[in-house]
C-alpha positions as CSV (number, residue, x, y, z in Angstrom):
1,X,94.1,115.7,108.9
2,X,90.4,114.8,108.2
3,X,89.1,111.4,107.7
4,X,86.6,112.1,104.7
5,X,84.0,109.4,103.7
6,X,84.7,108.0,100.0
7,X,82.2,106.2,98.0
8,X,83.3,104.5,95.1
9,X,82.7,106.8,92.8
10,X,84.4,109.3,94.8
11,X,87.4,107.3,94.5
12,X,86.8,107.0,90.5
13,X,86.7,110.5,90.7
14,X,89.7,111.1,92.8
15,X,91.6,108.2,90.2
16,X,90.2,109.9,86.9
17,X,91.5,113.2,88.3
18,X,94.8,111.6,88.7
19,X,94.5,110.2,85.4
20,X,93.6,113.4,83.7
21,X,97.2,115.0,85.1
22,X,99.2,111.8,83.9
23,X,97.6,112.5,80.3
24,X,98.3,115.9,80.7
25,X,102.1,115.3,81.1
26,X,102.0,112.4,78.6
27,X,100.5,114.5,76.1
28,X,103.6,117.2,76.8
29,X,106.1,114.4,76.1
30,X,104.2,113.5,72.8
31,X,104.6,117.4,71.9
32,X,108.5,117.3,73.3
33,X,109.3,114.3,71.0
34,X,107.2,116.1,68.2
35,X,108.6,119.1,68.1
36,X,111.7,117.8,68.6
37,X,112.4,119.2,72.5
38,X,114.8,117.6,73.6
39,X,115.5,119.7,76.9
40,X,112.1,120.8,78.4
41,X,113.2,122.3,81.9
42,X,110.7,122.6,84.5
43,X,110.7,122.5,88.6
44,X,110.0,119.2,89.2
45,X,111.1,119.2,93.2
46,X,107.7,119.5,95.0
47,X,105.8,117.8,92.6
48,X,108.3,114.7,92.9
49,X,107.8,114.9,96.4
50,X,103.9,114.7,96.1
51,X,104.3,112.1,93.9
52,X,106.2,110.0,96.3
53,X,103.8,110.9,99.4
54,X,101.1,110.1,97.3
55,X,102.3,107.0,96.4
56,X,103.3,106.1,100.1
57,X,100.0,107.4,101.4
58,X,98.1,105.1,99.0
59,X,100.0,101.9,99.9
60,X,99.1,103.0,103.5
61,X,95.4,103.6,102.6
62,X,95.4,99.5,100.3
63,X,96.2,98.1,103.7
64,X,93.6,100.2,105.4
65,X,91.3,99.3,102.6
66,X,92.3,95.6,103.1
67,X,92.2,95.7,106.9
68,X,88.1,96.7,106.4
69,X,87.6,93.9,104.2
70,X,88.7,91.6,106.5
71,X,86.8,92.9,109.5
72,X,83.6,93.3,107.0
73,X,83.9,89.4,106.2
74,X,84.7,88.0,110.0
75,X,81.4,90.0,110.8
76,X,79.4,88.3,108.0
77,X,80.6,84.9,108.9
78,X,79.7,85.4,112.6
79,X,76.8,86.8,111.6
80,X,75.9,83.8,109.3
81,X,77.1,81.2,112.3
82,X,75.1,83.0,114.9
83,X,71.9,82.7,112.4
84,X,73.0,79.1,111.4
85,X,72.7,78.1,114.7
C-alpha cells in the first residue's frame, strides 16, 4: 500500500466520485420502483465487501485525519509560546 498525498480537492474529487456511484444506484431504484421491478437481481458480494472496507478504512483514515490536527495545533501553540516569550 502507497501513502498518496491528498489535497482537498483531491478528496472532493475522491467524495464526488463516490457520490456519482451512489446516484447511479439511486437512480436504478428510481427506475426499479418506476417500472414496477420489483426483483432486480444482481451480485452484490464484492461490492458489499468494498463497501464495508471502505467504510472501515475511512473511519481509520478520520482518526488519522484528527490525529494531524492535533499535532498541527500543539505545534502552533508552541510555536506561538516560544515567540510570546
Amino acid at each position: 500500500m502507497t501513502l498518496q498525498p491528498y489535497s482537498p480537492e483531491k478528496l472532493d474529487q475522491f467524495a464526488l466520485r463516490l457520490l456519482d456511484l451512489a446516484a447511479a444506484m439511486r437512480n436504478m431504484a428510481s427506475t426499479c420502483r418506476n417500472q414496477q421491478i420489483e426483483n432486480f437481481t444482481l451480485h452484490d458480494k464484492k461490492a458489499s465487501e468494498w463497501c464495508s472496507n471502505l467504510e472501515r478504512w475511512t473511519h481509520k483514515v478520520r482518526a488519522e485525519l484528527d490525529m494531524q490536527i492535533i499535532d498541527a495545533r500543539a505545534a502552533r501553540r508552541a510555536k506561538d509560546i516560544s515567540h510570546g516569550t
